[in-house]
C-alpha positions, -999 to 999 in steps of 0.1 A, spaced: -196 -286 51 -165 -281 74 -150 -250 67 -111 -241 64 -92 -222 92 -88 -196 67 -126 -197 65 -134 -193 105 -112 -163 108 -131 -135 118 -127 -101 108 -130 -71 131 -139 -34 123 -130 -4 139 -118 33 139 -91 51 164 -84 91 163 -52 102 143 -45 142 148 -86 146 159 -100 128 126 -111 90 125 -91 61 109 -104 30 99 -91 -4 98 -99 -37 99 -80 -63 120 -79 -103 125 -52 -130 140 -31 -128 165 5 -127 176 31 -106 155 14 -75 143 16 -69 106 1 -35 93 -13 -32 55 -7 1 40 -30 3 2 -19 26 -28 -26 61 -39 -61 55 -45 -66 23 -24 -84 11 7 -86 -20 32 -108 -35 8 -77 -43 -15 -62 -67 10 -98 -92 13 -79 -120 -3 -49 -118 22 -64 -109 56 -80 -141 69 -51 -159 53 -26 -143 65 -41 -141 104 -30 -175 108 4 -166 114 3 -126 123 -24 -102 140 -32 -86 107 -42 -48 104 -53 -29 77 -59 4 73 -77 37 54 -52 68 52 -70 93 61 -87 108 33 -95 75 18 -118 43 21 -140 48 54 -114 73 72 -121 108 79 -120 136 51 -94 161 63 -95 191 44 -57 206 36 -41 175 53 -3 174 47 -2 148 19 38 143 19 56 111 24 66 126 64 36 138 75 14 102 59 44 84 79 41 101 110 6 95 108 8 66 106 29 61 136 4 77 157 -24 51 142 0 25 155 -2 45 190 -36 49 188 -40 4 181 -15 3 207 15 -10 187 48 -8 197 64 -23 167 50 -40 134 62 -58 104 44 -27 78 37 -40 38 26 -16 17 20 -12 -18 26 14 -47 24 50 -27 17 28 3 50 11 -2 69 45 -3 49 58 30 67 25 48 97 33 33 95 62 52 81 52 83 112 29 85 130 58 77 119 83 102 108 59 130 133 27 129 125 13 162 88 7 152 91 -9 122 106 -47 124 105 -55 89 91 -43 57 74 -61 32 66 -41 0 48 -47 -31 59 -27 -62 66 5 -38 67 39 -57 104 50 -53 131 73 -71 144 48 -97 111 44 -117 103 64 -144 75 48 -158 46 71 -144 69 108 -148 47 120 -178 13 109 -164 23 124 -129 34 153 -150 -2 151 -173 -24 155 -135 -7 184 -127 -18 202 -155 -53 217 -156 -65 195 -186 -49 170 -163 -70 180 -127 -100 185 -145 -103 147 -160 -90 137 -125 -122 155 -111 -143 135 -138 -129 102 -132 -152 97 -94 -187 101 -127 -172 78 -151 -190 43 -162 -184 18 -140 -171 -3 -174 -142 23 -178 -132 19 -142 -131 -17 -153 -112 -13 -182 -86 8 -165 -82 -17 -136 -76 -40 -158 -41 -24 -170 -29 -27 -137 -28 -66 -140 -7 -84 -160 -34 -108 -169 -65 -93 -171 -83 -126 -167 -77 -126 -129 -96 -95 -123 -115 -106 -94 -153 -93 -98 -155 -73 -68 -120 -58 -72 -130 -22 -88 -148 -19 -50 -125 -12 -36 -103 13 -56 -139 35 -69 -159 30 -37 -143 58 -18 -136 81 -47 -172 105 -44 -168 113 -10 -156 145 -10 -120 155 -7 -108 121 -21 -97 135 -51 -82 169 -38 -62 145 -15 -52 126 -47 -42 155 -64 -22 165 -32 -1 140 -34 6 141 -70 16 176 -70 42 169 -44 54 137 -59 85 149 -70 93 161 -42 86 132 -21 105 108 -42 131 134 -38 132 130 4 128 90 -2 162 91 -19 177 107 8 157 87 33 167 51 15 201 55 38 186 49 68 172 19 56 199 -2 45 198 -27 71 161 -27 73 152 -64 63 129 -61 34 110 -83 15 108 -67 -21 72 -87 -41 72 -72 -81 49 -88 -112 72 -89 -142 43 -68 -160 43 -43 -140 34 -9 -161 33 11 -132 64 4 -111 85 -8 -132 105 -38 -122 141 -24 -135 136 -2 -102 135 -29 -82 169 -35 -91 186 -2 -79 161 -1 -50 177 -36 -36 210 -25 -42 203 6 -14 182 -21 6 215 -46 10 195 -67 35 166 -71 13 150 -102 -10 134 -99 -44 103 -121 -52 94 -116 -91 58 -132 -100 59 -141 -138 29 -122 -162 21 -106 -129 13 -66 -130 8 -37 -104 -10 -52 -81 7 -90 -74 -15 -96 -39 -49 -92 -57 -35 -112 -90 -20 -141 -75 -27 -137 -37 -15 -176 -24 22 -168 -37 22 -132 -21 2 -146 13 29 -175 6 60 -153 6 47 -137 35 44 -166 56 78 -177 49 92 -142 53 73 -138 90 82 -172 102 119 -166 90 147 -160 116 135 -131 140 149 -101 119 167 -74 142 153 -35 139 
């Protein structure tokens, strides 16, 4: 049987040193570099339905933060929005790129909000996928529930739970449940035993109002940053009524919304999102 384009792209795998500690990624394609940034508790493995696809037309990398997926554990690493941003930029050193097109998603969405912020000239375009910013409020009380120590101590638990309630709580994070692809969970759970994942985790939320604090601020600097903004009308995470405040500070962005789509739109319906991002690399060269 012949097999697709899609089908014959080949996906390499490989690790370059950020600030002494090792950072995986994956990479495929050629041409315009586009670099995939996952969510708080995500890894490359979130992006399998949109690599090989989307190499047709970029020279797609993905990559672990460091303290997640196959990267490095890095005991008291800086877990802010600027320091995850700046490391990021040295990753893009490191693969030797000058400038990218960066998508991210959830907290990843918010670390290339600031990457754009704090380093303009490297980032071309931004493509972002429900992106954690100031204007939700959605998550306030849960963010606010795993900084207590009832709230750090389930946190701990949640690496020992039953595969089945992984499952289950997956499954809220799509707007149709049905579309849960069986070897989704992978890639959110694989990473979460190796030690330090969760303190990293718990990093973050601690300083997560403060952090949406900077990205306010920040959001100036972006507002001729051409963005394409992808939300799932179901989203109980990020809500989409962010999304509407969020383009008005973006003024030279473009809102996609997927109908009965949740949190995690490139995993539930990935030929619209690899679609939209297509159309939105191909588009008129956008200036930095």
């Amino acid at each position: 049987m012949l097999q697709s384009m899609e089908e014959r792209v080949e996906i390499e795998e490989g690790y370059v040193t950020v600030g002494g500690a090792r950072l995986h990624y994956c990479r495929a394609g050629a041409g315009r570099p586009l670099l995939l940034l996952h969510g708080l508790v995500g890894s490359v493995k979130n992006w399998r339905r949109n690599i090989r696809f989307l190499a047709q037309y970029a020279n797609v990398y993905a990559v672990d933060l460091l303290n997640m997926g196959e990267s490095d554990r890095v005991p008291g690493l800086d877990s802010s929005l600027e320091a995850t941003a700046d490391r990021i930029a040295a990753c893009m050193d490191a693969l030797g790129l000058k400038v990218a097109d960066i998508a991210g998603h959830s907290h990843g969405g918010a670390v290339a909000m600031m990457l754009a912020a704090r380093h303009p000239r490297r980032v071309r375009t931004l493509v972002l996928f429900a992106p954690a910013n100031p204007f939700c409020d959605l998550g306030r009380q849960l963010i606010g529930f795993y900084q207590t120590t009832v709230g750090m101590w389930l946190a701990r638990q949640i690496p020992w739970l039953p595969r089945s309630l992984k499952a289950v709580a997956l499954s809220r994070m799509y707007g149709n449940p049905a579309r849960v692809a069986r070897d989704s969970l992978a890639g959110y759970t694989d990473g979460l035993r190796v030690p330090g994942t969760i303190d990293h985790v718990l990093s973050i939320v601690r300083g997560w109002s403060s952090d949406m604090r900077r990205l306010r601020e920040a959001l100036g600097n972006l507002a001729e940053k051409p963005t394409l903004l992808i939300w799932g009308d179901r989203d109980r995470t990020v809500g989409l009524a962010s999304a509407n405040e969020l383009q008005r500070r973006l003024r030279q962005s473009s809102l996609v919304v997927l109908p009965g789509v949740g949190h995690i739109p490139f995993e539930e319906m990935p030929d619209a999102c690899n679609g939209a991002i297509r159309d939105w690399l191909s588009g008129p060269p956008a200036s930095s």
